[in-house]
C-alpha positions as CSV (number, residue, x, y, z in Angstrom):
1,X,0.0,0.0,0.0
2,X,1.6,4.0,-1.3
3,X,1.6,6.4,1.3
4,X,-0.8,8.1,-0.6
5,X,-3.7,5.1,-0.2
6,X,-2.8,5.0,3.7
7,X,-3.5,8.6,3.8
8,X,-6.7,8.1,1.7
9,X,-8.0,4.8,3.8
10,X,-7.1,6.9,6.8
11,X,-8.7,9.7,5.7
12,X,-12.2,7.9,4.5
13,X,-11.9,6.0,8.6
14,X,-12.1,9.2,9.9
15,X,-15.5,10.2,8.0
16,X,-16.6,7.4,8.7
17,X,-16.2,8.0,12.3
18,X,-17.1,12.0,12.0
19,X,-20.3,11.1,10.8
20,X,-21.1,8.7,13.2
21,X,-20.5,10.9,16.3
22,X,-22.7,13.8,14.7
23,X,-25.3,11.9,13.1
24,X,-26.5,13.0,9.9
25,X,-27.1,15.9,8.4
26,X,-24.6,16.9,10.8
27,X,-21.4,17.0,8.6
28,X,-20.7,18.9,5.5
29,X,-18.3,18.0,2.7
30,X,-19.6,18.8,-0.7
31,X,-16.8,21.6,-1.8
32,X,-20.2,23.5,-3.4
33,X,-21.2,23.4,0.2
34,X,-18.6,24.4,2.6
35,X,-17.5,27.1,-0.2
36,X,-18.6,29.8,2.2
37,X,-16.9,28.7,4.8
38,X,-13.7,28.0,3.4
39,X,-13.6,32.0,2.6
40,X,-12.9,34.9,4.9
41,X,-15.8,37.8,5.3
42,X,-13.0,40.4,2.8
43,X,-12.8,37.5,0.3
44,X,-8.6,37.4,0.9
45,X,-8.2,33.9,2.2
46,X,-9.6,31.0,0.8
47,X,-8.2,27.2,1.2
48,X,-10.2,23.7,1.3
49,X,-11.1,21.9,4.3
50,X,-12.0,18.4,5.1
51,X,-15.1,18.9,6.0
52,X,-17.7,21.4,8.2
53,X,-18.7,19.7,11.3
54,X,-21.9,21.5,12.5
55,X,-22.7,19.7,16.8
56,X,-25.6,20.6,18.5
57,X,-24.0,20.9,21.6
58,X,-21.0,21.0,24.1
59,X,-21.1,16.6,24.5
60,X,-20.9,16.8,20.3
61,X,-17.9,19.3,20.4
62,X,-16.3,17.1,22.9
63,X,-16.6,14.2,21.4
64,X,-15.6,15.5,18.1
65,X,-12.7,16.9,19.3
66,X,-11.6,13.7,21.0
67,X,-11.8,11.8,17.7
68,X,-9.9,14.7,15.7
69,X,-6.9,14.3,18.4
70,X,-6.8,11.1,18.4
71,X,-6.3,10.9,14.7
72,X,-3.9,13.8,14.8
73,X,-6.1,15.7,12.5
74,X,-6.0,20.1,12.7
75,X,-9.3,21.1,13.2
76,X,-10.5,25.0,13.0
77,X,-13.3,26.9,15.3
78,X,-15.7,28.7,13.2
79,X,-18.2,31.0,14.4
80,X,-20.3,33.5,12.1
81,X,-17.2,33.8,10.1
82,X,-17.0,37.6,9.9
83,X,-12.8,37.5,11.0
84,X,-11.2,40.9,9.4
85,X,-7.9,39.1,9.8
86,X,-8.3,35.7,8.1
87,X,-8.7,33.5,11.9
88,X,-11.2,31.6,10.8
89,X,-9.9,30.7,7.4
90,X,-8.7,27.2,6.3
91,X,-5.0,26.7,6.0
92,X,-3.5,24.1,3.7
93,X,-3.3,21.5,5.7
94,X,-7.3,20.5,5.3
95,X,-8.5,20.9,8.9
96,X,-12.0,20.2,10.0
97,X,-14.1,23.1,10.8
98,X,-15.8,23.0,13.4
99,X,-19.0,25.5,13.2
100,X,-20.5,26.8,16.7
101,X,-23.6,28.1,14.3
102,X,-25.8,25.1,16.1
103,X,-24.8,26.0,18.9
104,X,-27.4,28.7,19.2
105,X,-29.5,28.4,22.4
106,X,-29.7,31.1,25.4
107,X,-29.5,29.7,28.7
108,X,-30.5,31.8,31.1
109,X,-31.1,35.4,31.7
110,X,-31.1,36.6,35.1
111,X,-32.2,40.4,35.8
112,X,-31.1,40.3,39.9
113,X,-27.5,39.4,38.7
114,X,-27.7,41.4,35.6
115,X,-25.8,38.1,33.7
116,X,-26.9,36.5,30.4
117,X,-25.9,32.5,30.0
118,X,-25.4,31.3,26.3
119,X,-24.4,28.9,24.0
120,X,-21.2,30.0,21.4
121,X,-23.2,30.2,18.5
122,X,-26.1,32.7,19.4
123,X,-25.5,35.9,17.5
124,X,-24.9,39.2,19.2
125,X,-28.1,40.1,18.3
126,X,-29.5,37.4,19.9
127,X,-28.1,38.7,23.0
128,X,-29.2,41.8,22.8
129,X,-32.6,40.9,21.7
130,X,-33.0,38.6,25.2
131,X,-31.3,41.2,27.0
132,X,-34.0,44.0,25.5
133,X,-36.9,41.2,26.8
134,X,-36.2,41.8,30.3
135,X,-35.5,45.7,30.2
136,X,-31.3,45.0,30.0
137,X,-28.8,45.4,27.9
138,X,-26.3,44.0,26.4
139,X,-24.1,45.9,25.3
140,X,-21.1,45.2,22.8
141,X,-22.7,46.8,19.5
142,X,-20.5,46.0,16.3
143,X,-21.9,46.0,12.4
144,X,-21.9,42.3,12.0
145,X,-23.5,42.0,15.3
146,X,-26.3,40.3,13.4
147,X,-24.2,37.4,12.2
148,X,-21.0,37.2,14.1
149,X,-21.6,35.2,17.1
150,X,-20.9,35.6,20.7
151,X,-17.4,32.8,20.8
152,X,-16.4,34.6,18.3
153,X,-16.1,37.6,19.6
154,X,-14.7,36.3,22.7
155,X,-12.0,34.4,21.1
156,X,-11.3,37.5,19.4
157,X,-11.9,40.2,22.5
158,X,-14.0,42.5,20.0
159,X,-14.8,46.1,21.1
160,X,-16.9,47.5,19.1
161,X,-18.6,51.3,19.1
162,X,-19.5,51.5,23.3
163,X,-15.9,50.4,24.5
164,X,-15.5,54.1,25.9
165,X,-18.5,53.6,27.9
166,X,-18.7,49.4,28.5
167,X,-15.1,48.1,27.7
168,X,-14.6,45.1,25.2
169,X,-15.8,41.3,25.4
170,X,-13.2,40.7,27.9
171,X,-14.6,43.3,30.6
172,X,-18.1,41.5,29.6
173,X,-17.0,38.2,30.1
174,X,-17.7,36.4,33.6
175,X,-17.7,32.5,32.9
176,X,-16.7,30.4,29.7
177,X,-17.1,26.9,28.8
178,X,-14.8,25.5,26.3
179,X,-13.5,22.2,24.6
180,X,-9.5,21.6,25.5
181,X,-7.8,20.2,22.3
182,X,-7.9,17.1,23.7
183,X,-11.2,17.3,24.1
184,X,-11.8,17.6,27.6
185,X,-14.2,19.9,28.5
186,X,-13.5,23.0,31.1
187,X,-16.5,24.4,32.5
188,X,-15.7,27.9,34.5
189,X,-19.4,29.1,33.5
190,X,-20.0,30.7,36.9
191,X,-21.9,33.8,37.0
192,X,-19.7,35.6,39.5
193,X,-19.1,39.1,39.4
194,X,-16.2,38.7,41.9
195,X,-14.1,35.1,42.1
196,X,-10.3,35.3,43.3
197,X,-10.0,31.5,43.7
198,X,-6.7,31.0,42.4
199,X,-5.8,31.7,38.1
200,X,-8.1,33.4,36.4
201,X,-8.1,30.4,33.3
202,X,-11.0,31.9,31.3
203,X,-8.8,35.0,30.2
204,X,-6.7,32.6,28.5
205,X,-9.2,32.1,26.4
206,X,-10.6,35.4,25.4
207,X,-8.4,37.1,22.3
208,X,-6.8,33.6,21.6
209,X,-8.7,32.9,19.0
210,X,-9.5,29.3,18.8
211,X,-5.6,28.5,19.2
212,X,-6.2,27.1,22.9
213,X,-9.9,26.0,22.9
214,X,-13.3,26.3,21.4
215,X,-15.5,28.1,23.4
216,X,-18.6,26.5,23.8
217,X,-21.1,28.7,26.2
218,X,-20.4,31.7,28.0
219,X,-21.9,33.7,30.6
220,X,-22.0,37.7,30.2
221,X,-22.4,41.0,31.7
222,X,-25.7,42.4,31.4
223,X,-26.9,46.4,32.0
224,X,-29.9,48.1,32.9
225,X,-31.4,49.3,29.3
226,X,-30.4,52.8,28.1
227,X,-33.8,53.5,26.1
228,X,-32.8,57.1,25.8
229,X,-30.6,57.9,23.7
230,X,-29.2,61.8,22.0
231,X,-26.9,61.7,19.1
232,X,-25.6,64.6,17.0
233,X,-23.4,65.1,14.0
234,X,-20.8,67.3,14.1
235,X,-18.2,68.7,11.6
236,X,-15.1,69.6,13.2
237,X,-11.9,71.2,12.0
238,X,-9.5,68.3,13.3
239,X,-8.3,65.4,15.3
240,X,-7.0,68.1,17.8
241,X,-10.8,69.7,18.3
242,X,-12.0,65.9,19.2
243,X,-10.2,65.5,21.8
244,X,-10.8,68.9,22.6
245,X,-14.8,67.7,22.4
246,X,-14.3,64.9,23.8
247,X,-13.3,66.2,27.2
248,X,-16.2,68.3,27.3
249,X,-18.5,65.6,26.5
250,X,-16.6,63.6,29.6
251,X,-16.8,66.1,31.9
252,X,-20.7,67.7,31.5
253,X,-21.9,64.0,30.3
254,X,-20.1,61.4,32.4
255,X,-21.2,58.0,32.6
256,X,-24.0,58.9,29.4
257,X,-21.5,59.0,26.9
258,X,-21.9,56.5,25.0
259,X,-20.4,56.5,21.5
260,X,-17.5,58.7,20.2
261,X,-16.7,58.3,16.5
262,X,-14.6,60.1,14.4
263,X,-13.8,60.3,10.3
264,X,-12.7,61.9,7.7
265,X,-13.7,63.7,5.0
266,X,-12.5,61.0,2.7
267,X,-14.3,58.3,4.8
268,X,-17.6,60.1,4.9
269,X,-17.4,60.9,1.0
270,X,-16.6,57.0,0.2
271,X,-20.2,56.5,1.9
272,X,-22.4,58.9,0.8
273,X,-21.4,58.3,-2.6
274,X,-21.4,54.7,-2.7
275,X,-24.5,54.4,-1.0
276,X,-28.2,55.7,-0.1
277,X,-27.1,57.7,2.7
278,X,-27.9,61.6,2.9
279,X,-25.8,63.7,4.5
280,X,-26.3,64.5,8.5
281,X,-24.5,68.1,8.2
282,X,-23.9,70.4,4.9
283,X,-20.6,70.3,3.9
284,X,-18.3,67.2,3.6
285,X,-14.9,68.8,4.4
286,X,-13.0,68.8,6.9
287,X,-13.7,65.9,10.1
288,X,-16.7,64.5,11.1
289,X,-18.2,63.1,15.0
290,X,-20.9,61.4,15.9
291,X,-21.3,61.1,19.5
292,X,-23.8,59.1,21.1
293,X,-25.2,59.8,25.1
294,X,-27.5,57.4,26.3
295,X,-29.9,57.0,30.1
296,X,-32.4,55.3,31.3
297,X,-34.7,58.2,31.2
298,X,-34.6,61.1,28.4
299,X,-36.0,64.4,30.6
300,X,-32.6,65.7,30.8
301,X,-30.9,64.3,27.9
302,X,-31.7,66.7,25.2
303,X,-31.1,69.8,27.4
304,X,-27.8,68.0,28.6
305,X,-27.2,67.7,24.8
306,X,-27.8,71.2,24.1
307,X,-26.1,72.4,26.4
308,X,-22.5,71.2,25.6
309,X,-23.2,72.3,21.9
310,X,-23.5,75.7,23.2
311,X,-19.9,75.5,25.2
312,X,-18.3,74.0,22.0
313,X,-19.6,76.1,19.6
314,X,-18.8,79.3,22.0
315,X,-15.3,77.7,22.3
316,X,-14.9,77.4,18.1
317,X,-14.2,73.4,18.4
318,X,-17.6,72.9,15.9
319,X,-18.2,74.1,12.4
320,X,-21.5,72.6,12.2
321,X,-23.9,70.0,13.4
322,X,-26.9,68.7,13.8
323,X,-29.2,66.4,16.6
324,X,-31.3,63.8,15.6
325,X,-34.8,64.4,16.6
326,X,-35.7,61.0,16.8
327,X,-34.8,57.3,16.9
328,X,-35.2,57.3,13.0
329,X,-32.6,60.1,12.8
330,X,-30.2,58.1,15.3
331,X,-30.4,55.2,13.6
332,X,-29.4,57.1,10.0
333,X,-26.4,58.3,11.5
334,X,-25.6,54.6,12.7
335,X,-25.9,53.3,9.3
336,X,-23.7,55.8,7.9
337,X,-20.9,54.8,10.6
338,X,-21.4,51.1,10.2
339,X,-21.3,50.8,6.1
340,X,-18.0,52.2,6.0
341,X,-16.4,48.9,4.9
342,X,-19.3,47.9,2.2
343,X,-18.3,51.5,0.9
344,X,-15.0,51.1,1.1
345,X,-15.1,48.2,-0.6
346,X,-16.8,49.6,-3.3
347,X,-14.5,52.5,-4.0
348,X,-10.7,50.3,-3.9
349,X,-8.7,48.4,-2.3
350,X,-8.4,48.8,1.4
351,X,-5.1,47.9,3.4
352,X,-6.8,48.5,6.9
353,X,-5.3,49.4,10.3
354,X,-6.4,48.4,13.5
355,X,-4.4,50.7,15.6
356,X,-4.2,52.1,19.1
357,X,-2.5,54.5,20.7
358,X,-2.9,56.0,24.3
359,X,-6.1,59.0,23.6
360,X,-4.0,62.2,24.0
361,X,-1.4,61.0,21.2
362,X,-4.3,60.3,18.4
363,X,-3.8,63.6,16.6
364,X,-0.1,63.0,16.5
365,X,-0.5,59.4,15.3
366,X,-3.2,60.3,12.6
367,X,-0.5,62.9,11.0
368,X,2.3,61.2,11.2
369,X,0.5,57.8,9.6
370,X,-0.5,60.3,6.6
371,X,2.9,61.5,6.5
372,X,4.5,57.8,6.1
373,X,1.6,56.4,3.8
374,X,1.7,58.9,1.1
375,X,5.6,58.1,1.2
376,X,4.9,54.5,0.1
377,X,2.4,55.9,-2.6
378,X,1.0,59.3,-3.2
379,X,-2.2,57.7,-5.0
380,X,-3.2,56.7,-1.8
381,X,-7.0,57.6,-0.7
382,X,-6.3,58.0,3.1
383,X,-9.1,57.2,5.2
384,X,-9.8,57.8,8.6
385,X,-12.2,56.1,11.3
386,X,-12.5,55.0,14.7
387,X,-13.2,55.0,17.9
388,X,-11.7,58.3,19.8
389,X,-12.7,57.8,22.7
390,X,-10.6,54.3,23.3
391,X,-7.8,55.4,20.6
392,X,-8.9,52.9,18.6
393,X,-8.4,54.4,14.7
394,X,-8.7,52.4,12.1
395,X,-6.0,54.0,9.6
396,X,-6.7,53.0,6.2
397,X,-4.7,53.2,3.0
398,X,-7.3,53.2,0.1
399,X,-6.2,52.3,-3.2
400,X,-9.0,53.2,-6.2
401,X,-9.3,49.7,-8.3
402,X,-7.3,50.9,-11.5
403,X,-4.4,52.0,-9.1
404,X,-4.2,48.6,-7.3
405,X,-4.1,46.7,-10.6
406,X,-1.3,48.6,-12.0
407,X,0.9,47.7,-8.7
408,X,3.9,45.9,-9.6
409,X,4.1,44.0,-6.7
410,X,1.4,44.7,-4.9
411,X,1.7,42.5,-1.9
412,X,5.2,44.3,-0.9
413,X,3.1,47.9,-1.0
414,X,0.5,46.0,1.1
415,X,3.5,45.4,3.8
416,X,4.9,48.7,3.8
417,X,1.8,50.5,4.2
418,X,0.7,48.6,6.7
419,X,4.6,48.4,8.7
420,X,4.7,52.5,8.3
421,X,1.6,52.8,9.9
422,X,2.1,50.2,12.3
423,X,5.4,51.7,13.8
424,X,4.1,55.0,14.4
425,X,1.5,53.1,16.5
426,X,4.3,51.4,18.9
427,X,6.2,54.3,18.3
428,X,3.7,56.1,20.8
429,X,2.9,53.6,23.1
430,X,0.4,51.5,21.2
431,X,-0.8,48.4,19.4
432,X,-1.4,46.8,16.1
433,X,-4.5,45.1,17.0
434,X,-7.1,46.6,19.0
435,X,-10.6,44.8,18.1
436,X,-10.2,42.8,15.0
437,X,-7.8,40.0,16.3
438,X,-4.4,38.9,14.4
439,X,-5.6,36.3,12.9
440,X,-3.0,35.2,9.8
441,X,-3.2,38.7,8.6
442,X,-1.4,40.3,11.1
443,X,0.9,37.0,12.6
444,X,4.4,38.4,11.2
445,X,3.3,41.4,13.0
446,X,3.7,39.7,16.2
447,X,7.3,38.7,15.7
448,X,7.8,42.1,14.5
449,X,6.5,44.1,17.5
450,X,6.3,42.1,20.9
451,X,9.5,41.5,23.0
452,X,10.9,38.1,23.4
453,X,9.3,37.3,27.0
454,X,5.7,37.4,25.9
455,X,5.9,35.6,22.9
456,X,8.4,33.1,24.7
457,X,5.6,32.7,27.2
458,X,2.6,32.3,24.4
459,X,4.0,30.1,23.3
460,X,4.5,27.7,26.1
461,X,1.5,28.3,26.7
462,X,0.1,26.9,23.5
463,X,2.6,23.7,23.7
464,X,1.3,22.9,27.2
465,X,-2.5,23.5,26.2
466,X,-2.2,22.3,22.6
467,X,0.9,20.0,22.6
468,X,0.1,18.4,18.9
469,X,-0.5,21.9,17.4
470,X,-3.7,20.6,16.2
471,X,-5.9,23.6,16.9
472,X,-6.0,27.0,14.4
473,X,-2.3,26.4,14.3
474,X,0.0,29.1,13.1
475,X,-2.7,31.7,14.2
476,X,-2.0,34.5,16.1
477,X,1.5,33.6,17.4
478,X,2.7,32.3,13.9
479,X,4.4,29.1,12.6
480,X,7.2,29.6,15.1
481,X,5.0,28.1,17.7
């Protein structure tokens, strides 16, 4: 028998055991099929897999997991498969993808401990919706929240647009289930708001995306509802003037300010003219904010509202802006902030930051990013967008189609945008991943950036969790793991 017909009988085995621990209908493996999810969400990454393995629950996972280890087969988490960074994209080695989409039920929502209970494959909006039911909140809000799910966001520690006000997944997070490698199952899905007994092993677990484990359930921070809500849009000359704003928002608005987003001229341009958008504010030039405040109760929202305008148009930090009146007005300016990658999409090529620098050095980083972009290529459409109040700004080199096509080389442009950018960021204290992951994107990156210690110490720790490598290998911390 050739290597090749051991691999093949080996191979066939293993179906034959897949389908028999999930039953049928259970496993996918028609290429036609699992097309979609062999594909990341920007359409960069595709590679085969074995097959898509869809359980129903946490005993299915397990079990599956067991089998895959014991064969010494890689195997991938998959959740709503929006990554921004390629994590949940086959490699070449045909893995098994293991979707959490099944894994869809709610739990348990309890109002006295403010905590919601879930499986891994419920949808943000899920959450929110069975938060909403009983008068909460939940309250990570991103633009694929109807379709990412809530492991994936966890193994990725996604932020989102009320970070300023709630912090990311991780602050959210209280207790986790999740599937070892081996597949042993960990249960830490205590909804405790305080617990000091010993390691803290679900943090392991949150930002490793899949490398370590598949989250299974998890058990999250809940809010009291913040039904009302004041937004305005405001045209600004700067980066300096938001933070400018931004401290008068803190200071009159406090624990109500909810959402602080900034963008540029270019950015707001790419979506009214690419989509159905009109525009909050006359005029287009210059920079743009849309701040969000949010209560349980609106009687002194609007004046509060109205009263900060007053202070920061006395003080010459606005140019213009405009309140929305109503929900339906809210919600307009949320849909312009949250089609700025369909846009962007739509007008070029997009080599995309996800930078983070301490607050006060965000006017600095934006000018200096500019400064080393346009050195790589002057035909760069430089947008702006992100989330001031965190320092989160997405940076992004645009590159109109006809440009990218004529690129010689286009993938060593891609690197030196995306190092010039990145440098500036740990130049002034900060990161080059803030919400979106690392992902395979972003894995040189690591070597490139973090000292010797912590990736020394990843590392072991993914060789004493995931001896075999078995489990979204190469991710994050790289083939050098």
């Amino acid at each position: 028998m050739t290597s090749a017909t051991r691999h093949e009988t080996s191979r066939t085995l293993l179906m034959d055991k897949i389908r028999a621990v999930l039953g049928p209908g259970a496993v996918l493996e028609n290429p036609a099929e699992i097309q979609g999810y062999c594909t990341d969400a920007r359409r960069k990454f595709h590679a085969p897999a074995l097959c898509v393995c869809k359980p129903r629950d946490t005993a299915e996972v397990a079990a599956l997991v067991k089998l895959l280890h014991a064969h010494g087969w890689p195997m991938l988490p998959q959740g709503g498969n929006t990554s921004l960074c390629g994590g949940a994209t086959p490699d070449d080695r045909l893995p098994v993808i293991v979707s959490t989409e099944r894994l869809n039920k709610l739990r348990a929502v309890d109002p006295f401990g403010l905590t919601v209970a879930a499986d891994a494959g419920c949808t943000i909006a899920q959450l929110q919706a069975a938060a909403a039911a009983e008068g909460l909140l939940y309250p990570v809000s991103l633009g694929s929240e109807g379709s990412c799910q809530l492991g994936g966001t966890i193994a990725t520690n996604a932020g989102g647009t009320a970070v300023l006000r709630y912090g990311t997944t991780r602050a959210n997070t209280l207790g986790l289930e999740v599937v070892l490698p081996d597949g042993r199952v960990l249960d830490m899905m205590r909804a405790l708001h305080k617990d000091t007994a010993g390691y803290d092993l679900k943090q392991l677990f949150i930002g490793a995306e899949g490398t370590l484990g598949i989250v299974t359930g998890a058990v999250m921070r809940l809010y009291p509802a913040t039904p009302a809500i004041g937004m305005c849009w405001l045209r600004i000359a700067g980066p300096a003037e938001a933070l400018e704003l931004l401290q008068l928002f803190r200071r009159h608005a406090g624990r109500s300010l909810t959402a602080f987003e900034l963008m540029n001229a270019q950015q707001l341009a790419n979506v009214l003219d690419h989509g159905s958008h009109a525009a909050p504010v006359e005029g287009r030039e210059g920079w743009h904010l849309m701040v969000e405040l949010a209560d349980t109760a609106s009687a002194d929202l609007d004046t509060l509202m109205v009263g900060i305008l007053e202070q920061a148009f006395e003080a010459g930090l606005v140019l213009d802006g405009s309140i929305a009146q109503n929900l339906t007005q809210a919600e307009t300016m949320w849909a312009i902030r949250h089609s700025v990658t369909e846009s962007n999409a739509r007008v070029g090529v997009s080599i995309t930051s996800d930078t983070a620098v301490p607050v006060a050095r965000v006017p600095e980083f934006i000018a200096r990013a500019t400064d080393a972009a346009m050195q790589v290529h002057p035909g760069i459409l430089v947008t702006v967008v992100g989330h001031v109040g965190d320092g989160n700004i997405h940076f992004i080199a645009l590159f109109a189609h006809d440009l990218w096509a004529a690129l010689p080389d286009r993938q060593a442009v891609e690197t030196q945008v995306r190092n010039a950018v990145n440098d500036i960021a740990i130049a002034l204290g900060g990161t080059f991943s803030a919400e979106h992951g690392v992902g395979q994107t972003m894995t040189g990156l690591m070597e490139r950036y973090k000292t010797g210690p912590e990736l020394d110490l990843m590392r072991a720790l993914k060789r004493c969790i995931d001896p075999d490598g078995l489990m979204n290998r190469d991710r994050v911390i790289g083939p050098a793991a």
